[in-house]
C-alpha positions as CSV (number, residue, x, y, z in Angstrom):
1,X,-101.4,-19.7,153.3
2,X,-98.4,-21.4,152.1
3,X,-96.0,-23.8,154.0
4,X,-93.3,-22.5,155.4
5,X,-89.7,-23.7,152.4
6,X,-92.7,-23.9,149.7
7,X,-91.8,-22.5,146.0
8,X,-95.1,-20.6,145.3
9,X,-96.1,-21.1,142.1
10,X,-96.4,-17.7,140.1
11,X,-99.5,-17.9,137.2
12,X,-99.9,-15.3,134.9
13,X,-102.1,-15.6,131.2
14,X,-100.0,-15.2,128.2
15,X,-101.5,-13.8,124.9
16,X,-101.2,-16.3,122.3
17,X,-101.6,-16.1,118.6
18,X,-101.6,-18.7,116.0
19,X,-102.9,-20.2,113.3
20,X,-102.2,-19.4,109.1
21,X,-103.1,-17.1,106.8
22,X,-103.4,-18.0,103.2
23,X,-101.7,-15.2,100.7
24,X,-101.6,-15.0,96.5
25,X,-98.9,-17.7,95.8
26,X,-97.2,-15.3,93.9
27,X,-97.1,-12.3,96.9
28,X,-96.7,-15.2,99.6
29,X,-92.9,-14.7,99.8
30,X,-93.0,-10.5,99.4
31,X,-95.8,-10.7,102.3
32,X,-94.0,-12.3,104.8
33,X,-90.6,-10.3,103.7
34,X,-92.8,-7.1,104.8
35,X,-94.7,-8.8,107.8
36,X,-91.1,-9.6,109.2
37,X,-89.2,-6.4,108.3
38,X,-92.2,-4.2,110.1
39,X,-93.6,-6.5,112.9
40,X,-90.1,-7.9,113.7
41,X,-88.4,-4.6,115.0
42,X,-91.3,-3.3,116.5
43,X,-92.0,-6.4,118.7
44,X,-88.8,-6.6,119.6
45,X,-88.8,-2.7,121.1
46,X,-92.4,-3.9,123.3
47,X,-91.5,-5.6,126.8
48,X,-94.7,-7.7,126.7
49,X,-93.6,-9.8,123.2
50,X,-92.4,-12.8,124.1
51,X,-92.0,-14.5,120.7
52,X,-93.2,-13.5,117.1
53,X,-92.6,-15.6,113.8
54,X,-94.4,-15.4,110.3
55,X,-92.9,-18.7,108.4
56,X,-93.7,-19.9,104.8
57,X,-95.6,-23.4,105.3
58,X,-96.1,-23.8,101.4
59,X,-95.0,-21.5,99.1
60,X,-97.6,-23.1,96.4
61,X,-100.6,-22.6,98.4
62,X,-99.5,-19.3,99.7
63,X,-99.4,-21.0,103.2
64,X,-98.2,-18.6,106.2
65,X,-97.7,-19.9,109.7
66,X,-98.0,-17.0,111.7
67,X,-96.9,-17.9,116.2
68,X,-97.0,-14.7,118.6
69,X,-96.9,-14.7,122.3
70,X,-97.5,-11.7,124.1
71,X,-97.1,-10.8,128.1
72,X,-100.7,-9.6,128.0
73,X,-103.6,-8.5,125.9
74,X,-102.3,-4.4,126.6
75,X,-98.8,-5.8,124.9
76,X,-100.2,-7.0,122.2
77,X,-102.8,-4.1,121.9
78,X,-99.8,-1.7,121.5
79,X,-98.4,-3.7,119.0
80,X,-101.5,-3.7,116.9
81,X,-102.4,0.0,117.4
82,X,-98.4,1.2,115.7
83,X,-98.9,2.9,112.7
84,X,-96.7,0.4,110.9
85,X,-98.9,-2.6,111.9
86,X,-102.0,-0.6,110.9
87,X,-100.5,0.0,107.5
88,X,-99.1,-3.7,107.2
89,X,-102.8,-4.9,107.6
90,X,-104.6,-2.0,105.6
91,X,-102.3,-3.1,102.9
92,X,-102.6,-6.7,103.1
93,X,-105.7,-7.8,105.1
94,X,-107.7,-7.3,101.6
95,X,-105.6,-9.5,99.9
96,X,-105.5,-12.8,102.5
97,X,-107.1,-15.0,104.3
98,X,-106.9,-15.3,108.4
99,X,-107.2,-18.3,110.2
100,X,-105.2,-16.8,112.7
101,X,-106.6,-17.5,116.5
102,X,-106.5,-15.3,119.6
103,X,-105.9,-17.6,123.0
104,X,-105.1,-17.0,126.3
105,X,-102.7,-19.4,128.1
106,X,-102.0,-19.3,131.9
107,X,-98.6,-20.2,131.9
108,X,-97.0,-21.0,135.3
109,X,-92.9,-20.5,136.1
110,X,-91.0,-23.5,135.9
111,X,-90.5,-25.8,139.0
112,X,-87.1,-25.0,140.4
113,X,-87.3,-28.5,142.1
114,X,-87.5,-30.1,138.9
């Protein structure tokens, strides 16, 4: 039971998804053009993204930071299961490397009283 005046502290897990994925140094900039141009728009349009970013760590080693966050797993399912993401990583999932991680965060609201 909580005391009477109490914030209650709201939990909920967040999707998380980071790590790099190593591309041909000479497609590195052309593959993060296209990840942008088709994941971009389409995360935007799903409630459960919270953040999304594909940035060039080193255009020599073909170096890609990749940084999602999703609402929940069915969010980021969605996301996955759009035509355009299934063509994005037919295309290019031959042609890199993933050291891209899949971790679920319980992420409380901020303390008001804070």
């Amino acid at each position: 039971m909580t005391k009477p005046n109490t914030p209650q502290v709201h939990v909920r897990t967040a999707v998380i998804i980071a790590g790099r994925v190593f591309v041909p140094a000479d497609d590195v900039e052309a593959f993060v053009t296209e990840a942008r141009a088709t994941s971009y728009p389409l995360a935007a349009a799903n409630p459960g993204n919270v953040l999304i970013s594909f940035s060039v760590e080193d255009t020599a080693t073909g170096t890609v930071t990749v940084l999602e966050q999703w609402a929940s797993q069915e969010a980021l399912d969605r996301h996955v299961a759009a035509p355009e993401i299934t063509a994005l990583l037919t295309k290019w999932g031959p042609r890199i490397r993933s050291e891209v991680r899949r971790f679920d965060a319980k992420e409380k609201d901020p303390d008001p009283t804070a």
